[in-house]
Structures are given as C-alpha cells and as structure tokens.
N, C-alpha and C positions, 0 to 999 in steps of 0.2 A: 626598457622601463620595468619596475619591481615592485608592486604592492605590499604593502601590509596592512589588515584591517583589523580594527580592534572595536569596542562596543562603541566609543566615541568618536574615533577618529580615524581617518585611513593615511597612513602613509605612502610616499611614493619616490621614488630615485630616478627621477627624468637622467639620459643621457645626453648632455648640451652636445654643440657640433663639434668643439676641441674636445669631446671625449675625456669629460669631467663630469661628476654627478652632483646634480642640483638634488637637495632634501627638502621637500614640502609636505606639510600637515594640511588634511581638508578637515575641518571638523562638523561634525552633524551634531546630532540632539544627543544630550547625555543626565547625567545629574548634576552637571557643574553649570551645562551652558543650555537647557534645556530650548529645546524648539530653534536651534540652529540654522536646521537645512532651510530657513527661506531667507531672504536679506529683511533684517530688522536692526533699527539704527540702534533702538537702547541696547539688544545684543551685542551689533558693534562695538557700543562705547565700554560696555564691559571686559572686552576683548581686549580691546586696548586699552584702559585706564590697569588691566592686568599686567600688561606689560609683555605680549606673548612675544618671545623674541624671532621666533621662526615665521616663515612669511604664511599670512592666513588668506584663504582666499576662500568667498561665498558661493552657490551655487545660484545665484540671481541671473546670472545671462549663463548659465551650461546648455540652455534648452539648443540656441544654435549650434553649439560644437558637439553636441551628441550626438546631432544627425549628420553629423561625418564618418559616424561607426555601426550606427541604429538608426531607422524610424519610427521604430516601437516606441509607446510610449510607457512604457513599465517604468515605475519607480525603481532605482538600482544602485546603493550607495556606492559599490564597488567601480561601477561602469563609470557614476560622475567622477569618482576621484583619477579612475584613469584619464577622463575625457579632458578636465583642468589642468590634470600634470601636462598632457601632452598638448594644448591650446595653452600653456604657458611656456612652453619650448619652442611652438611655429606662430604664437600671436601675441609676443610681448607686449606688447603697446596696448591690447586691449585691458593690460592689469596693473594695478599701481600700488604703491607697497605703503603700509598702513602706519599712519606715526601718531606719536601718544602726544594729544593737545595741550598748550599749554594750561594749566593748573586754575588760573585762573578763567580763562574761559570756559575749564567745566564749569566750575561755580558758578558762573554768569548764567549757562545756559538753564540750568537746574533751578538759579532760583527766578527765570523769567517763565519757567513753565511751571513753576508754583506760582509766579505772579498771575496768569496767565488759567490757571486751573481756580484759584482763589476767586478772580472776577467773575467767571460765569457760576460757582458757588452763588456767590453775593445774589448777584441777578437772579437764581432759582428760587431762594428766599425771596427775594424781592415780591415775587411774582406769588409767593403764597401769602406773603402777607396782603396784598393787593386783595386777591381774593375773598378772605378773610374781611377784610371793611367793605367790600361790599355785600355784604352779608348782613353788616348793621349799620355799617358807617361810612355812607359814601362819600359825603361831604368832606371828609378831609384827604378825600385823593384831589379833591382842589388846590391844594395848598403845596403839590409838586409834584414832578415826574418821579424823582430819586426815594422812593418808601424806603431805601435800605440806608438813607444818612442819619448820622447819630443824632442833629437836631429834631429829626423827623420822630426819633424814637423815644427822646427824652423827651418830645412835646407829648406823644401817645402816653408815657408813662402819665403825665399830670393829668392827660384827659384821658381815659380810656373809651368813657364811653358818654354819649352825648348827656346825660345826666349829670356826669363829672365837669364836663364842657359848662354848664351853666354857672355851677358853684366855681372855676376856675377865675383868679383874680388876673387882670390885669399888667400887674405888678410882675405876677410871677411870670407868665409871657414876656413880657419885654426885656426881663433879666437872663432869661433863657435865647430870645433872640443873638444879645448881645454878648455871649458869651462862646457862640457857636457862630456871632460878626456874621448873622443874616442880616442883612440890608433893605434888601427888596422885598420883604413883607412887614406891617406895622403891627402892634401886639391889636392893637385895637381891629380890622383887620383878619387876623386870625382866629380872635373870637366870633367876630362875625357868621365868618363859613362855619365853625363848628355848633356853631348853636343855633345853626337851619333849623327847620320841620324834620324832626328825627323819622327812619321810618318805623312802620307797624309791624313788629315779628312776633314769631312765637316764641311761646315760655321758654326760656335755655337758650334760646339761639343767641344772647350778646354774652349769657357765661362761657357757654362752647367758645365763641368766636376771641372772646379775651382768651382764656386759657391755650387757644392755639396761637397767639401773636406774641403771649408772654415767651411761650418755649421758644419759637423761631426767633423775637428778637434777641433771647439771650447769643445763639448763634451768630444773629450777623452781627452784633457787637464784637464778638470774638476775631468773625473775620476781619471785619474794619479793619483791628488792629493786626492785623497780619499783612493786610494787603500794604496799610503804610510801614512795617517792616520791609518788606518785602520790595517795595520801592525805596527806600533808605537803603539797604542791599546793595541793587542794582545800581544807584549814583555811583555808592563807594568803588564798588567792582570795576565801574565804566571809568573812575577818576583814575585806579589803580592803573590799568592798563593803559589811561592818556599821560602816565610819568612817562618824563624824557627816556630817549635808550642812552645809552652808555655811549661814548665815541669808537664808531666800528675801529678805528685808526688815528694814530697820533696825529694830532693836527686838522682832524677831516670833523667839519660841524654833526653835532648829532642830527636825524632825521625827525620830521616831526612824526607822532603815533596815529596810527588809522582811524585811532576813536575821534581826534581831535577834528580830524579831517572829514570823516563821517555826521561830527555832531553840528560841523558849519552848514551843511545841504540843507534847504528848506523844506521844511516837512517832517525831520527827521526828529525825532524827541527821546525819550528815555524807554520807551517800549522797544519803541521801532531800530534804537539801536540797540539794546540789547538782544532783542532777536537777529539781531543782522550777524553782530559776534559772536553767537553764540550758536546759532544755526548752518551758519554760511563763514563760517573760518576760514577752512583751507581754498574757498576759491577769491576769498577777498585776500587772503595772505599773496595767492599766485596770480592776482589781480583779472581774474578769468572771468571777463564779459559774460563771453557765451554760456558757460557753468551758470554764471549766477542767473542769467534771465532765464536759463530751463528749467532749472530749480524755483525761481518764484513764478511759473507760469505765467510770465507775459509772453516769450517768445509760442508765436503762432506754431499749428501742426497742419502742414499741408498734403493734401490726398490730394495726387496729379495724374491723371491718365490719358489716352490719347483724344479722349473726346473732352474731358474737363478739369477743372482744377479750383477745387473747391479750399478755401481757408477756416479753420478753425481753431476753438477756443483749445488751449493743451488741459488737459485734467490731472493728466500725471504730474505730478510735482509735490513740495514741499509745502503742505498744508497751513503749517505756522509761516513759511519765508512768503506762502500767496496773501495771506492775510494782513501781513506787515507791511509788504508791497502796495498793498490797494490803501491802505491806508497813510501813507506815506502820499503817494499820490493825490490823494485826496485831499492832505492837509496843503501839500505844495503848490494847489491851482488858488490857494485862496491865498497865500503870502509869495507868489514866485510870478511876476510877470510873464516871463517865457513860457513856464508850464500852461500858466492859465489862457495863454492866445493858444499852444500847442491843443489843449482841451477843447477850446471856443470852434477854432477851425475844423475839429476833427467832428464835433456835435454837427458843424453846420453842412459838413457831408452826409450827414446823414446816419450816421455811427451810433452804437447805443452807449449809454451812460458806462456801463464796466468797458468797453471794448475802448472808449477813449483814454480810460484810467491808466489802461495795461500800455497803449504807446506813450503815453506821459511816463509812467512808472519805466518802461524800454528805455526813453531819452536819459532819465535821472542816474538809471544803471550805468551806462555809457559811460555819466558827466562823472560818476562817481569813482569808477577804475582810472577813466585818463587823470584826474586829482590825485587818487593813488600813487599813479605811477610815476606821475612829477612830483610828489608831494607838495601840495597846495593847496591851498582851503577856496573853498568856493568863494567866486569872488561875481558881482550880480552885475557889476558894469563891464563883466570880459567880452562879450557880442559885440559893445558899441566900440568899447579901446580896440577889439581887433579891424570893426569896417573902417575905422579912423588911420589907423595904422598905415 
C-alpha cells in the first residue's frame, strides 16, 4: 500500500489479491468540502450531486478498524486513510459505493425540508403573536387555536384592538368570514367575543403590542404563502415521479412507480411521502426492510447479558424519517382497521402510547416493501381473501 497526502485529501494504492492496484481518495476538510472528516448527509449529498467519479469513502466507522494498527486515540489523517484503504481490501462488504440520485428526488427532498423548516417558522410567529394578545387582547385567542391563518390576520387587521372591535360592523365580518369559507363561526358571534370587558393596561401597552403583531403578521403572511408553494411543489414532484416507466422490454407491461404504491398505504399523505422519497431512496429503491426501520427508529436496540436483557427505544436514527414514521402511524390507527386493533392490543398490554406507534409503524414498514416488491397497492381486504383462500 502507497500513500499520498495532500491538504484535502489522501490518496492510496491498495494492492488487491490478483496483485492489481485499486486507487482511492479519502477526503477531509478542505475549502471545497469543509468539515469533511465526520459523516454529514448535506456533505454527502454535495459529494455526490458533484459527481466525484473515484470511490469516496467517510471516516464514520474507521474508529473499529484502527484499532487493528493503534489503540491510541490521536487524531491522525494519514493513519485513517491507511486504516480505509486497507479495511477496504479485507472488508469489502462493510462499504458501498456512492451513486448520484435521481434529479428529481433531490428536488423533492430539498423542497420537503423547506416545507418542513417553513412550518415550524409559522409556528414561532405563531406563538409571538399569541403572546402579544395577551398583553391586551385576550379575547380573541377564543376565536381559535391557528393565530397564524390568514383569516385570523385579516380579522386582527379590521379589529386591532378592542376599541376598533366595537366600531366594527357586522357586515364587514361576515364578508370576511365567507371569503376565507369559515363556517363554524357566525360574524355575529365573533363580535361577541371581541367586545368582552377589555382589560385595564398601561399607557403604550396596546401601541407596543399592535406595533409588534403588525411586523410579525407581515412575516407569517409571507410565509403562508410559501408553505402553500411549497406544497404545490411537492404534488407536482410526487405526480412526476408516479409517471409510468417506459417498458423495460419489448412486449413486457411497464411496472407500476413506488410513489403510486406508497400513496395507497393508509396514513400516508403528501408530507409523509415526500419524506419517505426523498429521505430513504436508496433503501426503498432496494426494497431493504431492515435499513428502513433503523433509519426510522422503530426497530428496537437490545442490551443482552448473561444475567439480563433489557429492550429499548433506538435514538440513533434519521430524525426527519422518525418523525414521518410516528406520524404516519398515528394517522393509520384512525383509518386502517388492522393497525388500529395492532395499536388497541399492544395499549392493552400495557405498552406506552409511542412504543405502540413504533410496532404499528414496524408492521406498515414490512406491508410497504412486500407491496414493493410485488408491485401492488395496498389492498385492505388482503387478510380476509387470504384466511378465505
């Protein structure tokens, strides 16, 4: 084996067993790829949306193959690029070589973690404007949970403050109701609550308090419309990719697309698969069970020894694919028969509310690869056709 090291990168000349040399690049931090040397996905995807043609490989798991040469624990770029090249000559199988994802599922992923980054925005506003009325204007946190919808905002504009609330007409409420198809409130109703017993502040406290809800609601206005971009986005992107494929072979039916097949499962809506394709590609592409449920931490992590054997929650995992998962789950016990007995039964052991989520979420994972892998859309009387059968 032959090193070369340079500021970014170390090369190396593994000699394979038929005495032919393999060339690999490890790269560390540099000014191109800075902060390299740990495994980070966006780095990753830079790597590869670059197009690096020679095989790259991270230092995320070097720590076991280095104590095949050292126990020290010194940082030592030169030693991990040895320690790779040669734990890529005698442990193949521990490394897989890196392919540039389809085009459209960057896109996808990119704009669900702006969809995704947008939401909890909104929510932050939310919660100042929140604040903010109760400062002077409690009374119209009656009037809903959502302070960040635009009927909400455009009601605030007509009333700011309870004073405006009395002089507001009637008329102009119920034009605003119906324009923004509230339902479930009557204009008459909404004046009610806003022209309670206002309370007693100090001087400045409702101009302070206006002045800060004008600025914020300018903002979540803005977002609003980003977030419905942003989900108009994701349809398109999601519709794109459930176009037919082409026929692999003369004469052979085209296959149906995984979004088609993913968007039949109950539970599963326009978030939940965008994250799904856009997070977990390559193990939905390679229909990998096991990958996916480690990556969305349902799959359990067991500490066994000779005296016990304890089960717990995994923490390592894919932070967006855990949250897509529970929620996925959660929508699935209230329209999916099976799931919902799967859930009922597993409470009545005595199980907590997430930890029954995560074996609902296990079962769905399961039901979703064998669909894959037949291509076939979820079909909700398969249980009974097959005890019939």
């Amino acid at each position: 084996m032959r090193r070369r090291n340079s500021q970014n990168q170390s090369e190396i000349l593994v000699h394979e067993a038929n005495g032919k040399l393999r060339r690999i690049v490890v790269l560390f931090g540099g000014s191109q790829f800075p902060g390299m040397g740990r495994s980070n996905d966006r780095r990753l995807g830079q790597c590869v949306q670059k197009r690096i043609a020679r095989q790259v490989q991270f230092l995320a798991q070097c720590d076991r193959f280095r104590d095949r040469f050292t126990v020290a624990g010194a940082k030592d770029d030169r030693r991990d690029a040895y320690v790779l090249g040669d734990a890529l000559r005698t442990d193949r199988h521990c490394f897989r070589r890196l392919a540039v994802e389809d085009p459209v599922v960057i896109e996808l992923r990119e704009w669900s973690r702006m969809a995704e980054d947008l939401s909890q925005e909104r929510n932050r506003l939310a919660n100042r404007v929140r604040e903010q009325l109760w400062r002077y204007y409690p009374q119209a946190l009656e009037l809903g949970d959502d302070l960040a919808a635009d009927w909400f905002l455009d009601l605030w504009v007509l009333a700011p403050t309870p004073a405006k609330a009395v002089r507001l007409r009637e008329s102009r409420v119920m034009s605003l109701l119906k324009a923004h198809r509230i339902r479930r409130l009557e204009a008459a109703e909404v004046l009610r609550i806003l022209r309670q017993k206002p309370l007693v502040v100090a001087s400045g406290t409702i101009e302070a308090a206006t002045a800060h809800i004008t600025a914020v609601a300018a903002r979540l206005k803005l977002v609003n419309q980003q977030i419905k971009q942003a989900h108009r986005r994701l349809d398109e992107l999601a519709d794109k990719l459930a176009e037919g494929r082409e026929e692999d072979a003369p004469g052979q039916k085209s296959k149906q697309r995984d979004v088609t097949i993913l968007r039949s499962l109950p539970g599963v809506g326009r978030i939940v698969l965008a994250t799904l394709l856009g997070e977990a590609a390559e193990p939905l592409r390679k229909r990998d069970y096991h990958a996916l449920r480690t990556l969305s931490g349902v799959a359990p992590v067991t500490r066994r020894s000779g005296k016990r054997c304890v089960v717990l929650m995994r923490q390592a995992c894919h932070l967006r694919l855990r949250t897509a998962v529970y929620h996925w789950a959660r929508v699935a016990i209230q329209h999916d028969a099976r799931s919902r007995a799967r859930y009922a039964e597993l409470r009545k052991r005595g199980h907590s509310h997430g930890r029954a989520l995560r074996s609902v979420a296990d079962r769905l994972l399961a039901v979703a690869c064998a669909m894959l892998k037949t291509q076939s859309t979820f079909n909700r009387e398969h249980a009974a056709e097959a005890a019939t059968a």
